[in-house]
C-alpha positions, -999 to +999 in steps of 0.1 A: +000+000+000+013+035-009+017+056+021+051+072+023+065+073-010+094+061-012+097+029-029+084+021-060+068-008-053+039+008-031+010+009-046-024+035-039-052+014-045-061+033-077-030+022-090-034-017-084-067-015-097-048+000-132-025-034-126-057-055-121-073-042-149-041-050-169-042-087-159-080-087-165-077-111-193-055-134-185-075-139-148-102-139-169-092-167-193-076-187-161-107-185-137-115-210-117-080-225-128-061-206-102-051-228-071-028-202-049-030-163-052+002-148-033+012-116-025+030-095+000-003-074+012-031-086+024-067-084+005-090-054+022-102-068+060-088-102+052-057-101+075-050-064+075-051-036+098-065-001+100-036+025+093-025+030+056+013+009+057-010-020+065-042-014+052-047-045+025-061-039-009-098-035-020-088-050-056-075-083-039-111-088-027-124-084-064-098-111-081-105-137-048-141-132-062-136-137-097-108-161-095-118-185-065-086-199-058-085-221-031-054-206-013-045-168-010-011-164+011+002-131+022+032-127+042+033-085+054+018-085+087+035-101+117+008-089+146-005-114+169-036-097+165-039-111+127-055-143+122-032-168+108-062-189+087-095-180+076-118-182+050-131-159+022-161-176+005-142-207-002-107-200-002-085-204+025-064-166+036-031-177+052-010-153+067+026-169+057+044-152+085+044-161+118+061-145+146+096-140+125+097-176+115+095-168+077+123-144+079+146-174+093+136-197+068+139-176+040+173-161+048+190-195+057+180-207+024+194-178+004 
């Protein structure tokens, strides 16, 4: 989510609804073929939190819906307030880190 500036890879939602609208066809032509979404953000009250560096994205919400994939995996938010597994309609929303244990794995296996 864009709310400093400065990276390039933060993203208002406007502008990852421009990069949904993008992908439109290709989710389109693979719906109901898509097993795992992942991403680094959560999808909008799936896993997220109020302020804006953690505030997941309105746009996920709308490919989970036309897409149904049966996993969606995020990995930004480390709170023990955040669920780590629930369900969205019928896919599961796993939040990939938990309590600094991704950061381990993923920098031993570098």
């Amino acid at each position: 989510m864009f709310y400093n500036g400065k990276s390039p890879y933060q993203y208002s939602e406007w502008a990852m609804r421009k990069r949904y609208w993008k992908l439109l066809p290709k989710l389109l032509w693979f719906r109901n073929r898509i097993g795992i979404f992942v991403s680094h953000a959560p999808a909008f009250e799936l896993g997220d939190l109020e302020n804006q560096a953690h505030r997941g994205y309105k746009t996920f919400r709308t490919i989970l819906d036309r897409t149904k994939p049966r996993y969606f995996l995020h990995v930004h938010l480390s709170y023990g307030v955040i669920p780590r597994k629930q369900r969205y309609n019928n896919t599961e929303v796993t939040n990939g880190y938990e309590s600094g244990q991704f950061r381990r794995w993923s920098s031993t296996r570098l």
